[in-house]
C-alpha positions in Angstrom: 0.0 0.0 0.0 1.0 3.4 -0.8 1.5 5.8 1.7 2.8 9.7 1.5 3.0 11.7 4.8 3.6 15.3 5.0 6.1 16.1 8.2 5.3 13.3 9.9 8.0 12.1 12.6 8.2 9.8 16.0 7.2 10.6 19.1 10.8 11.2 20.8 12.7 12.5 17.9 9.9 15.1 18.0 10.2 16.0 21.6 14.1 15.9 21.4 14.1 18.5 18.3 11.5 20.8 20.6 14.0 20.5 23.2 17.2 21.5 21.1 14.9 24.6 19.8 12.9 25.6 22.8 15.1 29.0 23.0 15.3 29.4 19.2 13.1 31.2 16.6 11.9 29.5 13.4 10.1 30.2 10.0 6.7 29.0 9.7 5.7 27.2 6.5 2.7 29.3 4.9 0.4 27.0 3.6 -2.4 27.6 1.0 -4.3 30.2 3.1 -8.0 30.3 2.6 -9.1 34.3 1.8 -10.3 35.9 5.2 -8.3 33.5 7.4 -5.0 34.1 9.4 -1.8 32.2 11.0 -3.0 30.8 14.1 -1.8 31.7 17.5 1.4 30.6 17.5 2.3 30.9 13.4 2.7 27.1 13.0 1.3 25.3 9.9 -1.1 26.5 7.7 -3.2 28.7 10.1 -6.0 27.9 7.7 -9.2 27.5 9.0 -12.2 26.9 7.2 -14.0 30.1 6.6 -17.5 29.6 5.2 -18.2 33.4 4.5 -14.7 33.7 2.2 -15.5 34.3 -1.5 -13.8 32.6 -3.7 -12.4 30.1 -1.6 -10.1 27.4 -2.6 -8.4 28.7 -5.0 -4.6 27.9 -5.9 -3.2 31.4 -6.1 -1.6 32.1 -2.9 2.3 31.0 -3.2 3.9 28.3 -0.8 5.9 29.5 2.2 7.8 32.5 1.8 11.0 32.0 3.6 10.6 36.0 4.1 7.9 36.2 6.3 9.4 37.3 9.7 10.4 34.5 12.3 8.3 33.6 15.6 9.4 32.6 18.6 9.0 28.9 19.9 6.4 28.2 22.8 7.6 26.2 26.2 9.2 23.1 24.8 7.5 20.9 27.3 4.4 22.3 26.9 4.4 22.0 23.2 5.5 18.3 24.0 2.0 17.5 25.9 0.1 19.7 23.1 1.7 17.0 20.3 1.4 14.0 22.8 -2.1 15.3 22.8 -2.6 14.2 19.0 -0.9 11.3 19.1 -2.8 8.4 17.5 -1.5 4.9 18.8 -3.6 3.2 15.7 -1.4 4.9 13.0 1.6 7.5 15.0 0.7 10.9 15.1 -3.2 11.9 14.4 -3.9 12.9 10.7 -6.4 13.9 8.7 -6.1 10.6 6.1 -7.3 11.0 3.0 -7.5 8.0 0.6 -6.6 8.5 -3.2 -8.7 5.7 -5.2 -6.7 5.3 -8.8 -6.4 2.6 -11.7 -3.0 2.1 -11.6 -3.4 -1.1 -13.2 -5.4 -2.2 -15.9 -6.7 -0.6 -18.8 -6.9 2.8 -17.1 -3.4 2.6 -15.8 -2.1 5.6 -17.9 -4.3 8.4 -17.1 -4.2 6.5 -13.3 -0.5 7.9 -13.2 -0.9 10.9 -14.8 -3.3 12.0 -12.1 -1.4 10.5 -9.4 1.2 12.8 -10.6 -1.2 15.9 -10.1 -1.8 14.4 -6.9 1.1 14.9 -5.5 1.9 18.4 -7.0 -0.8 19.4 -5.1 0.2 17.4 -1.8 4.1 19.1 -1.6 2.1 22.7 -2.6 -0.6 22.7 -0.3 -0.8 19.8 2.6 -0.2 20.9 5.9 1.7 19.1 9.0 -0.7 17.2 9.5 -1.7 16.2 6.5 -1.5 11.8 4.9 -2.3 11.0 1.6 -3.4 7.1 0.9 -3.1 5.8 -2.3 -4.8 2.7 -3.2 -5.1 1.2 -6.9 -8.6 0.3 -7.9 -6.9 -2.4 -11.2 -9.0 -0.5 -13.5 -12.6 -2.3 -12.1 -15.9 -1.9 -10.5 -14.7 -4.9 -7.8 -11.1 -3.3 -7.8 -12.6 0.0 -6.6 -14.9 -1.6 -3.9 -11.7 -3.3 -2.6 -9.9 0.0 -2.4 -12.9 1.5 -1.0 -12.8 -1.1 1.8 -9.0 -0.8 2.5 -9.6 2.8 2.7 -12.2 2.9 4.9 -10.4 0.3 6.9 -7.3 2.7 7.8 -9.8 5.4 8.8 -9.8 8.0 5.9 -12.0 10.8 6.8 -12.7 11.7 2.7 -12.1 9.9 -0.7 -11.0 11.1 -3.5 -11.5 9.3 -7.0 -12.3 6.8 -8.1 -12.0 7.5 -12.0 -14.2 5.2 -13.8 -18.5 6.1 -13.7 -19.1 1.9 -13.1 -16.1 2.3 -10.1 -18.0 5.4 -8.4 -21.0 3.4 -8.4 -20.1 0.7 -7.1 -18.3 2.1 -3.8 -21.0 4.6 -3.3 -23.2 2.1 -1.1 -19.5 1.3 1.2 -19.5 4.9 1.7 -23.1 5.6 2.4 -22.5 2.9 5.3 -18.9 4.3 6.4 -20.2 7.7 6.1 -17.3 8.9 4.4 -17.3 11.2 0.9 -15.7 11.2 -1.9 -15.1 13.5 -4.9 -14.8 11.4 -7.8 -13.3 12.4 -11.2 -16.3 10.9 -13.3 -18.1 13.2 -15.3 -21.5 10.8 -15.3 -24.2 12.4 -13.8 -25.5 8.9 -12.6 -22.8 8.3 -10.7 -23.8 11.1 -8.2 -25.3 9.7 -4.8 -26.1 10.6 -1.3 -21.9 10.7 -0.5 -20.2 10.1 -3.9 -19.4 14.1 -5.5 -18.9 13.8 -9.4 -16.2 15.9 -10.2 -15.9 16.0 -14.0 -17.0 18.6 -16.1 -20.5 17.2 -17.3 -21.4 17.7 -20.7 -24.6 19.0 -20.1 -23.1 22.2 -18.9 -21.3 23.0 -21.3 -24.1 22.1 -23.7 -26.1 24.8 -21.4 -23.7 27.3 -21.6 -23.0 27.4 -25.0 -26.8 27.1 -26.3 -27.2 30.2 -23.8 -24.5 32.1 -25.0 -25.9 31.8 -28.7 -29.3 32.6 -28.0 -28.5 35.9 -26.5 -26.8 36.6 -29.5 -29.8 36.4 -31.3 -29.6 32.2 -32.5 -33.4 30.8 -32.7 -33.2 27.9 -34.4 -30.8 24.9 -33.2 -29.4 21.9 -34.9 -27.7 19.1 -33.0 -24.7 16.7 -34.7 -23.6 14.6 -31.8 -23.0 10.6 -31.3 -26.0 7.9 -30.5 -24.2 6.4 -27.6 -24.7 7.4 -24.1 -22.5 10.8 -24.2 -24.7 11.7 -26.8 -28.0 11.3 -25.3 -26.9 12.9 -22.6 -26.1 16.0 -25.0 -29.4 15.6 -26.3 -31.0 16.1 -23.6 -29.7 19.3 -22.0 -29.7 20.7 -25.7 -33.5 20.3 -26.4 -33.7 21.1 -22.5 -32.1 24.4 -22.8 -33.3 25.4 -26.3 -36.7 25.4 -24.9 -35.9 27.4 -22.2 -34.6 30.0 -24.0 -37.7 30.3 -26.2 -35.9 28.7 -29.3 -36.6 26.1 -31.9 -34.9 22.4 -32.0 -34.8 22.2 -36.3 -33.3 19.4 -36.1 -31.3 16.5 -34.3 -28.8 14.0 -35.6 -26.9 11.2 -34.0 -24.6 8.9 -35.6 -23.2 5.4 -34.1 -19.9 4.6 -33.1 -18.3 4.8 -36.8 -18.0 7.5 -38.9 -19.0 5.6 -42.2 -22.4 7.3 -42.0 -21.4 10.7 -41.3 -21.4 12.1 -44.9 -25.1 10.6 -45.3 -26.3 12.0 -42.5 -24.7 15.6 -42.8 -26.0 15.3 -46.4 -29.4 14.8 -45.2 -29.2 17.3 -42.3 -28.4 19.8 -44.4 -31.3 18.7 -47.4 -28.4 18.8 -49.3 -30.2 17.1 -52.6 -33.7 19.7 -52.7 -31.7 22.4 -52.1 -29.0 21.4 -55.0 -32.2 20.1 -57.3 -33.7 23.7 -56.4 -30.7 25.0 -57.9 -30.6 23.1 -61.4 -34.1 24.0 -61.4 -33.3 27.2 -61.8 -30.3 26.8 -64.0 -32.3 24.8 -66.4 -35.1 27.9 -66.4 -32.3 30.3 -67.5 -31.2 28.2 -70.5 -31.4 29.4 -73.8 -32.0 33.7 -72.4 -29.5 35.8 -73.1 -30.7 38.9 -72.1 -28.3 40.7 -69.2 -30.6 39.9 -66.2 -30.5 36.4 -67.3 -27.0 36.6 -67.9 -26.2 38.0 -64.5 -28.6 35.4 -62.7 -26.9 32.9 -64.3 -23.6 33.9 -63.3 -24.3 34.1 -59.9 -25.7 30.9 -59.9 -23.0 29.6 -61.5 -20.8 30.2 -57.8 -23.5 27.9 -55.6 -23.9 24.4 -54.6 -27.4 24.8 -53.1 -30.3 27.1 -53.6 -32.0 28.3 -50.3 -31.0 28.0 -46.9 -31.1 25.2 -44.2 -33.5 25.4 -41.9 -31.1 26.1 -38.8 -29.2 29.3 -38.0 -27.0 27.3 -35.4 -25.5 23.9 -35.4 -24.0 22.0 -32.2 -21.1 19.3 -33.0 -20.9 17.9 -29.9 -17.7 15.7 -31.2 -14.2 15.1 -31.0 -11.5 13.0 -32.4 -11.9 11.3 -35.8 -15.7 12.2 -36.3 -15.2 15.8 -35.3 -12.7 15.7 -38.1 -15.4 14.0 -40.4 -17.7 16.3 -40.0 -16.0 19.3 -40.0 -15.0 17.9 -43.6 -18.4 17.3 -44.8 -20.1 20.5 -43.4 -18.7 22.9 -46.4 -19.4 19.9 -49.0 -23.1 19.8 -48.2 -23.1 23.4 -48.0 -23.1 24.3 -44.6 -22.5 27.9 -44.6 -20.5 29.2 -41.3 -21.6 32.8 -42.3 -24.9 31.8 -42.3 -25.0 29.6 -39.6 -23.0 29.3 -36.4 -21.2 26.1 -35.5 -21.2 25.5 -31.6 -19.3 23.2 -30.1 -18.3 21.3 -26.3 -14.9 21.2 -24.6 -14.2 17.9 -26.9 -13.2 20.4 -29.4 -10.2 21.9 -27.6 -7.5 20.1 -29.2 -4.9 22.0 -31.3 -5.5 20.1 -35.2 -8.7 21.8 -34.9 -7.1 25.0 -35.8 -6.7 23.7 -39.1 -10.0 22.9 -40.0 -11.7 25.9 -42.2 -15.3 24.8 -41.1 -14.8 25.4 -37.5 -13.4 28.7 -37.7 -14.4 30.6 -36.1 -16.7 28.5 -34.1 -17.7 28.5 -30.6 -17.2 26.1 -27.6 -18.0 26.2 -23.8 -15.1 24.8 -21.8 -13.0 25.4 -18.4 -11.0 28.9 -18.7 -7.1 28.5 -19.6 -6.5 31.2 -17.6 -7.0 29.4 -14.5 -4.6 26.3 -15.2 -2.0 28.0 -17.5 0.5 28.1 -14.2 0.0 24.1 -13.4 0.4 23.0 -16.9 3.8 24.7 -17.0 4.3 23.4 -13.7 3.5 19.8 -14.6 5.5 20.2 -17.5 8.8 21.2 -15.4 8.0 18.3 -13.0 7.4 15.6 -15.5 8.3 16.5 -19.1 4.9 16.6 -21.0 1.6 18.3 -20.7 -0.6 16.8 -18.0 -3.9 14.9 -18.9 -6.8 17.0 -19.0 -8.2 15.3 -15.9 -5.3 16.0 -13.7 -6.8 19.5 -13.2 -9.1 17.4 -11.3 -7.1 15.8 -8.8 -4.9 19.2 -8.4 -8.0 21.0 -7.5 -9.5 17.9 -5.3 -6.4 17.3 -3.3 -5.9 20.9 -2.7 -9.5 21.4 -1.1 -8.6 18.7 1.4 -5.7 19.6 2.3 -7.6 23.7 2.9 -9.9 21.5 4.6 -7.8 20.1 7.3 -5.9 21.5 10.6 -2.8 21.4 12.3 -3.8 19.4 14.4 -4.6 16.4 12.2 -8.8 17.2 12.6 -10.4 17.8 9.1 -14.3 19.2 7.7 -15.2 17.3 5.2 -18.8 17.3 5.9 -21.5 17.5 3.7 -22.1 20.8 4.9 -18.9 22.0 4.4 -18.3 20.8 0.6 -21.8 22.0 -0.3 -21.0 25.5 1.0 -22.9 27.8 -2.0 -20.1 30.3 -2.1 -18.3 27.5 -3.9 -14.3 26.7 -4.4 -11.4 28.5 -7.0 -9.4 25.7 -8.4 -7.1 25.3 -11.4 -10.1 24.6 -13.9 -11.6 27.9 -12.6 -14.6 28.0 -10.0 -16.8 25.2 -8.4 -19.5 24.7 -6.2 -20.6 20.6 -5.2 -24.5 20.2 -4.9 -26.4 17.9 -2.1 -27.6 16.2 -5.4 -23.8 15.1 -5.3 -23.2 17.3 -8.9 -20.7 20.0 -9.3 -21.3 23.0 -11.1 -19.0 25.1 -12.7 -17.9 28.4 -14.2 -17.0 27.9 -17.9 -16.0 30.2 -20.8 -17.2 30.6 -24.0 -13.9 30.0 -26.5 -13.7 31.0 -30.2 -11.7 29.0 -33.1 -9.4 30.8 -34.3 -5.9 30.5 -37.0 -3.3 29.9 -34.2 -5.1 29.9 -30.5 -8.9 29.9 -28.7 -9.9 33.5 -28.3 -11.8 33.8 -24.9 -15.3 35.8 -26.0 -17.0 35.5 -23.0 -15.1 34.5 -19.7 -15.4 32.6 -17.0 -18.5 33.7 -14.2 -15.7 34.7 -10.8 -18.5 33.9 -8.2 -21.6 31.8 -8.5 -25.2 33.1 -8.3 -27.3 32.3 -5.2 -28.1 28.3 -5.1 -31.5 27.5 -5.4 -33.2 24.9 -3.3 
């Protein structure tokens, strides 16, 4: 079993350094601070308790200790002594607040297991305090390898979870926490995997299907086209689209899903767009103008001579809610059925964030909803110096995760990681920008609105900084 521990040491070598340094001064570590909150009494640790009224909280801007801050003078040595022995845990050592790390670092999940393992502990050496013990356990990758992990956890007293990765894994631990009583914030993004103590963490597709449908309706979009997969990520889109269409007044045109391949994407774009009565419309007319040659029919023919089609779809906005290979597909097909992006604007989800889709004429200047850069731009580069390549696009998640626990818990090895506490409306700032966790057990999140363009995603419409009041 994994274990990290953050300044952890025995009993007498502890006592014997308070004794060497009873007379001398020392520099307090500064740990992540929550906004409103101060050093405690005697400047040890992080000082940071949990202040319910601080807006943003969590969030990963305040620097590590700064070896400038001035020095503060050790309390009685012996005193100090009985204050530690105080917290001493015969079970495990010294009393922590344990937090167990569920991850697939075996099995078919292994990779992106490691890669947020690796985020993991970034966030453990920036933010955890003294007091502060990070479990690890590895979940293989399945449903019965999670409820294992679950179980060790819960055996060696965590107080909070976080992970599992895998929707199936979430599930299936969420009835061994509900009995425990423990939490966890898991890094699904399935809103079914949400229960009573399991937090889904992800960034759901549904909001950023909400968010971007919004945006384009108060920019004057009414009727709405949807290109997205038939599997159960696209159903899922489907239903927050025509959800949020109608409640911004608007018309659902039309709605399109395509299965796994993308053999049958140029049939269907073909069809969405009514490809063949709009380019019959046009030889129509083309035959009608054969054999004038007067200067109106001249012109009309000339002009007709430029066009595929004749007439307009029946959509002024179209959601590819894709990625990958079919995102590439389509965004071939959309021009060769005659899908005008100046007549109609191409929406998309955070799937599109990936840099090839710079090259692709049909998507630029499109518009996505995704987390702001703005917030993670300092971990990525920090990643990048720690481990020599980008991190995973989840490992925002455990950064963000581990670093509210670590806010969460005191000096002295007690930790609020009550349902109260991580429900708290005002929400959390973390590296993928702000959160708030519903009782429902869903998070919701601030997102911007990026647009496609030549060499980089231009932000058009950032990031909410606080969250509106939460309904009940």
């Amino acid at each position: 079993m994994f274990r990290f521990r953050r300044f952890l040491v025995l009993p007498l070598l502890f006592v014997f350094t308070l004794v060497l340094s009873a007379c001398q001064t020392t520099t307090a570590p500064k740990w992540w601070e929550v906004p409103g909150t101060s050093p405690n009494a005697q400047g040890q640790g992080s000082g940071s308790t949990f202040d319910p009224t601080a807006q943003p909280r969590a969030g990963a801007e305040i620097p590590p200790w700064d070896p400038s801050q001035p020095t503060v003078q050790q309390p009685d040595a012996e005193v100090k002594a009985q204050e530690w022995m105080n917290q001493y845990d015969p079970r495990g050592g010294i009393q922590a607040a344990r937090v167990g790390l569920l991850l697939p670092l075996t099995g078919r999940a292994a990779k992106v297991g490691q890669e947020i393992m690796n985020a993991a502990q970034l966030a453990l050496f920036d933010f955890a305090g003294p007091r502060y013990e990070l479990l690890p356990y590895d979940t293989k990758s399945t449903p019965e390898g999670a409820m294992q992990a679950a179980q060790y956890a819960i055996s060696d007293g965590v107080s909070i979870i976080i992970g599992p990765l895998l929707s199936e894994s979430a599930r299936a631990v969420s009835p061994l926490l509900q009995a425990a009583n423990v939490n966890a914030l898991a890094f699904t993004n399935d809103s079914r995997a949400a229960s009573e103590n399991v937090f889904v963490l992800g960034v759901r597709p549904e909001e950023e299907v909400k968010r971007i449908i919004d945006f384009a309706a108060l920019q004057g979009s009414s009727r709405f086209a949807l290109l997205t997969s038939a599997d159960e990520y696209g159903m899922r889109v489907r239903s927050a689209f025509e959800e949020t269409v109608r409640e911004n007044g608007a018309q659902t045109s039309k709605v399109v899903q395509y299965l796994s391949g993308v053999d049958d994407l140029p049939a269907l774009i073909r069809d969405m767009a009514d490809y063949d009565r709009r380019r019959q419309a046009l030889v129509r007319q083309q035959n009608a103008l054969k054999g004038k040659t007067d200067a109106l029919s001249n012109k009309a023919r000339a002009r007709l001579k430029l066009l595929q089609t004749l007439g307009d779809v029946d959509f002024d906005a179209l959601l590819v809610a894709a990625g990958g290979n079919a995102l590439q597909t389509i965004a071939a097909n959309l021009p060769y059925f005659d899908i005008d992006p100046k007549k109609v604007r191409i929406l998309g989800t955070s799937l599109w964030e990936t840099n090839w889709v710079h090259a692709e004429p049909a998507l630029m200047g499109g518009w996505f909803a995704a987390p702001s850069a703005k917030n993670r731009t300092d971990f990525v580069e920090q990643y990048k110096a720690a481990y020599g390549h980008p991190p995973h696009p989840l490992s925002t998640l455990a950064y963000d995760a581990i670093a509210l626990s670590a806010v969460l818990a005191k000096d002295t090895g007690e930790a609020d990681y009550s349902r109260q506490t991580l429900t708290d409306p005002a929400g959390f700032l973390g590296r993928n920008g702000i959160f708030r966790l519903h009782p429902s057990g869903l998070a919701e999140r601030g997102l911007a609105i990026l647009q496609v363009q030549q060499k980089a995603f231009r932000e058009i419409s950032p990031a909410p900084n606080s969250f509106a009041p939460a309904l009940n």
